[in-house]
C-alpha positions, -999 to 999 in steps of 0.1 A, spaced: 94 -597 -209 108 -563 -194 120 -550 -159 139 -523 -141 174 -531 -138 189 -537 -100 198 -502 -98 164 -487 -112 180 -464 -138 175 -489 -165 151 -504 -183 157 -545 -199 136 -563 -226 143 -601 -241 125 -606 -271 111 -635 -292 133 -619 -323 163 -630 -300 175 -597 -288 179 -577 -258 176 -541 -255 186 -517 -228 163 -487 -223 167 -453 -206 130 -447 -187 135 -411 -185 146 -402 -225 126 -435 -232 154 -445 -262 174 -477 -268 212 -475 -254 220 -511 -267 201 -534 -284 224 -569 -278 222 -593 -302 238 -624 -324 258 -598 -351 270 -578 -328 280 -603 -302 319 -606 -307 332 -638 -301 304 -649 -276 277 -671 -287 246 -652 -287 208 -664 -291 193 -671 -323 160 -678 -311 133 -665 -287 147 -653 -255 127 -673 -227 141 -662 -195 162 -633 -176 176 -628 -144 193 -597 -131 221 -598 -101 207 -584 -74 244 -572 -70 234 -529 -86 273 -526 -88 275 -560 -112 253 -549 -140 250 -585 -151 224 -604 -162 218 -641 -176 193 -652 -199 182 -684 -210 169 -693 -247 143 -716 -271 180 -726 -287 190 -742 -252 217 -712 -247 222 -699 -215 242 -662 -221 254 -635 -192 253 -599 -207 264 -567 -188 236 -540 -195 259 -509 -187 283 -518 -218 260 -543 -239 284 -567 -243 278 -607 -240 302 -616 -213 297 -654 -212 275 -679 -230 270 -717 -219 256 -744 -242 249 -777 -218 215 -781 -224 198 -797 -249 163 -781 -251 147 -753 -240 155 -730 -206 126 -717 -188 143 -702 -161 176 -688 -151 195 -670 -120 224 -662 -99 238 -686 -65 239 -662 -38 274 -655 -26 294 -675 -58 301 -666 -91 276 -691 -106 247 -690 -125 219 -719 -123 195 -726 -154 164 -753 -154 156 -769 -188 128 -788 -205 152 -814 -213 148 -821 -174 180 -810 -157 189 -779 -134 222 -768 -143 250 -748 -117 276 -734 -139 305 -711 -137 307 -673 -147 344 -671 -153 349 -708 -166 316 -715 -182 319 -751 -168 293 -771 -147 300 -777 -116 268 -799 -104 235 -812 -124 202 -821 -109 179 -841 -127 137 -845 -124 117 -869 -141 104 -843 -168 112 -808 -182 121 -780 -152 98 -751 -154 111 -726 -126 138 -724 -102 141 -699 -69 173 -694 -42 169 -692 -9 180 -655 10 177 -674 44 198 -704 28 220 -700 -2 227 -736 -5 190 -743 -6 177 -744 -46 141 -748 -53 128 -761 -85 89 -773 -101 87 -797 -128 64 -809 -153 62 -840 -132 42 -826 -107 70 -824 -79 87 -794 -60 121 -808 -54 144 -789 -28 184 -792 -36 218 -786 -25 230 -772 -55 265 -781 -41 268 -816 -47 233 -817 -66 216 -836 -39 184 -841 -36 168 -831 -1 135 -827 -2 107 -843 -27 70 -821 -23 40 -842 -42 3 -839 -42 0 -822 -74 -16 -837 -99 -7 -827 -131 26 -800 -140 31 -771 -116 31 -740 -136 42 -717 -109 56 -714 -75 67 -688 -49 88 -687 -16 90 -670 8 99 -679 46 101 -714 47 71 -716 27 62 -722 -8 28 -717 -26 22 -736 -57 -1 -737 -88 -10 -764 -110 -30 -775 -144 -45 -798 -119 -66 -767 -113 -53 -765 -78 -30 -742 -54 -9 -756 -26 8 -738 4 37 -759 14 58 -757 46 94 -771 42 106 -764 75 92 -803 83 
């Protein structure tokens, strides 16, 4: 998995081996390649690297990642260094991200629980919970108390990820949803049910 950093002058790769490098796209060399020996203090990943998110903040240079060993770690790519790690799940993350406008991160799990947790404290500050292991989770620009999330049990569940609310419960797939996108008070969704769904949330 690989993408330009916020500010476009960096490349970043996660890797099944469990590290994280940070590339220079014009010399094409590694300038750090993050991982569990050379980690400090922090808790690092010691297996496959699953998911990545980059702060769409260019000044923050922060990212947070989400492992196979049910880590969740925030690394800044302009030094290398593992800033933070949090260890409240209990299987695999599949996706991970930032809260707009709070110093949290928010990580979804197989073991069936979204998690809102604290950059500076790494303490969790609300859980949500579906009926089966959480494949992807999105913000909202338009709402940043709105979280989205798609589950293996079929559902698109909408949140307030302040008091881990449930708002909104969206069913008609049959079988997990592998994939989802927002945009606009819509969401379009795919399944193993061999079907796509275009959902409007603003009823």
């Amino acid at each position: 998995m690989s993408f330009f950093s916020t500010d476009g002058k960096k490349i970043v790769t996660v890797s099944d081996d469990g590290t994280i490098r940070i590339w220079d796209p014009k010399s094409a060399q590694s300038i750090y390649c993050v991982a569990t020996a050379n980690s400090g203090t922090v808790n690092f990943h010691k297996g496959g690297i699953l998911s990545v998110k980059c702060h769409s903040d260019p000044e923050s240079g922060i990212i947070v990642t989400g492992g196979a060993d049910s880590l969740s770690t925030i690394v800044n790519i302009n030094t290398g260094k593992v800033m933070a790690s949090y260890a409240g799940h209990k299987d695999a993350i599949e996706s991970t991200g930032f809260l707009i406008g709070f110093p949290c991160c928010v990580t979804a799990s197989l073991d069936k629980t979204i998690q809102v947790w604290d950059i500076n404290t790494q303490m969790t500050r609300s859980t949500m919970h579906h009926d089966d292991g959480v494949i992807k989770i999105l913000t909202a620009q338009e709402n940043p108390n709105l979280l989205i999330s798609c589950s293996i049990d079929t559902t698109i569940r909408l949140w307030d990820f302040r008091s881990g609310n449930s708002i909104k419960k969206l069913t008609g797939h049959t079988d997990q949803i592998l994939d989802f996108h927002y945009h606009t008070y819509q969401i379009i969704s795919a399944s193993e049910d061999h079907t796509i769904r275009l959902w409007d949330i603003r009823n």
